[in-house]
C-alpha positions, -999 to +999 in steps of 0.1 A: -627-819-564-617-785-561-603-761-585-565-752-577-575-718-593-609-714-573-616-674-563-629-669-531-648-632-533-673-619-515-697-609-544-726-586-527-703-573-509-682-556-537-710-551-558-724-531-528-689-508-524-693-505-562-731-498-564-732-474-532-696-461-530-674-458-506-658-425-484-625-430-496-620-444-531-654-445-553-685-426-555-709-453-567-736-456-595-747-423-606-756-408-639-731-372-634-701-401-617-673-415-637-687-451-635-717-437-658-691-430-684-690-464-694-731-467-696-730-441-717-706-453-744-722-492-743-752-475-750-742-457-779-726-485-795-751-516-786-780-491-799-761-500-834-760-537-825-797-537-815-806-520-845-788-541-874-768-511-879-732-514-872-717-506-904-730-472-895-710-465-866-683-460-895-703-436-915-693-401-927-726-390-903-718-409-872-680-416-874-668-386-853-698-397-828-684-429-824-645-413-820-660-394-793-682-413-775-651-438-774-626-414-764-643-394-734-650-430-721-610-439-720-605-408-708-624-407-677-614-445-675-582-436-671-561-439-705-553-404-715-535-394-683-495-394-670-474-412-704-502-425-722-498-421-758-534-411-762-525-381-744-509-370-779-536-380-801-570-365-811-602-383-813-600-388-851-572-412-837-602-437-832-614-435-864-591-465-878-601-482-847-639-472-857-635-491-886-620-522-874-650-531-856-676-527-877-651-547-900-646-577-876-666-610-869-701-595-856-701-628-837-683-610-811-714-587-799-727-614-788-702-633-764-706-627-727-687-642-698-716-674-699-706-682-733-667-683-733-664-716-751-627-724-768-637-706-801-655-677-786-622-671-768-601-672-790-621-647-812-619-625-781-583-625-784-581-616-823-606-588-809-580-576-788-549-580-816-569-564-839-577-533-813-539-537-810-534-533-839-557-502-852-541-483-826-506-483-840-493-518-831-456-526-823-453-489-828-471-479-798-477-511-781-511-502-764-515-517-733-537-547-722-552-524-701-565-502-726-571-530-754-601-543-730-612-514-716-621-505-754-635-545-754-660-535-722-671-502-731-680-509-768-693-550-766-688-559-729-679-590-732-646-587-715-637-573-682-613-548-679-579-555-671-563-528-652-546-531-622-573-535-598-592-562-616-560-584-619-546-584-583-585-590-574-587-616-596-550-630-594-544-627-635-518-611-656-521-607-692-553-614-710-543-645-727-567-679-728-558-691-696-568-660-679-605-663-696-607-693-691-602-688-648-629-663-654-650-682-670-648-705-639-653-680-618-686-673-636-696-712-634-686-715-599-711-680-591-737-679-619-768-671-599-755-644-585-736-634-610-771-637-634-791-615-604-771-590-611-766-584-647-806-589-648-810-561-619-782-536-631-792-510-662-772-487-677-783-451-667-797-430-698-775-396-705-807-373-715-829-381-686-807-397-661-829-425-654-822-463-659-827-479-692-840-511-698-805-523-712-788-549-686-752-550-677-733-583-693-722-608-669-684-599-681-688-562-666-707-575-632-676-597-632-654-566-639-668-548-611-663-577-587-624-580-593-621-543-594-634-535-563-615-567-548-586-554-559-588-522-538-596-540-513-565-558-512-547-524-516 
């Protein structure tokens, strides 16, 4: 029996527009592009996680780091332009933020879009109420959007839900329903899905080359729906 909430994508297809580029929109995989942005801030922050070290991300010697390497990623993401309220802030804006996650459950480094069980889910979602929340709350109501773009670049165990990835992948709000659909999605496409996050490395910023960290199912996924959303226009 089929699933009333089946996706229908064509997979190497999108990852293709989003590997290569295309003439209009995107200009592919490429350590001096904007996509690149986002290998450089996982990097930074799984180097911790790989290490044992993430209290340090917080430290008096690497807490402006982390600020930074967080906030040029949102910003060529997309969240300091037009009314954001980031736009108004300076990188020492993050450093609450900062805090909050070495300060949170370290079970959530390691959930990934094959693994999102009831309980890792809904430890994703007090990950994102508790980005909410060290980013000013009710007061500034950040945005969905930015909440798991922050969730991506720093653990990548979510995709990000801007505009494009939701009409691609016919969601709203990132709520438990909506990870649960992609976590059918995953089931329904896992070999090809797997091909790629074992394939895909994040580019290196010193020499430009690929390292031998992977992309996470989640962000393969997140590059599926966002380059099906474009193509739905």
């Amino acid at each position: 029996m089929k699933s009333k909430n089946k996706i229908n994508i064509d997979i190497e297809k999108n990852l293709k527009i989003f590997k290569d580029g295309d003439a209009i929109k995107n200009k592919g995989m490429d350590p001096n592009e904007r996509y690149a942005s986002f290998d450089y801030c996982f990097n930074y922050f799984q180097t911790f996680k790989e290490n044992n070290k993430i209290e340090e991300l917080a430290s008096k010697n690497n807490l402006q780091q982390s600020c930074l390497q967080l906030g040029f990623y949102l910003a060529s993401w997309g969240m300091l332009r037009g009314s954001s309220f980031l736009l108004e802030k300076s990188v020492r804006y993050y450093a609450t933020l900062i805090k909050g996650i070495v300060g949170f459950d370290k079970k959530i480094w390691d959930i990934d879009a094959d693994s999102y069980s009831d309980e890792n889910i809904e430890l994703l979602l007090l990950c994102k109420n508790m980005i909410y929340e060290a980013l000013g709350g009710k007061e500034k109501d950040p945005s969905d959007i930015l909440t798991t773009k922050i969730m991506l670049g720093v653990f990548g165990n979510i995709p990000a839900f801007d505009s494009y990835f939701k009409k691609g992948f016919r969601v709203h709000y990132c709520k438990e329903n909506q990870l649960k659909k992609i976590a059918e999605f995953y089931k329904d496409n896992k070999g090809i899905i797997n091909m790629h996050s074992k394939r895909i490395h994040t580019f290196d910023f010193l020499s430009g080359k690929e390292t031998k960290r992977k992309y996470t199912k989640a962000k393969i996924i997140d590059m599926i729906g966002f380059i099906e959303g474009q193509n739905i226009g």
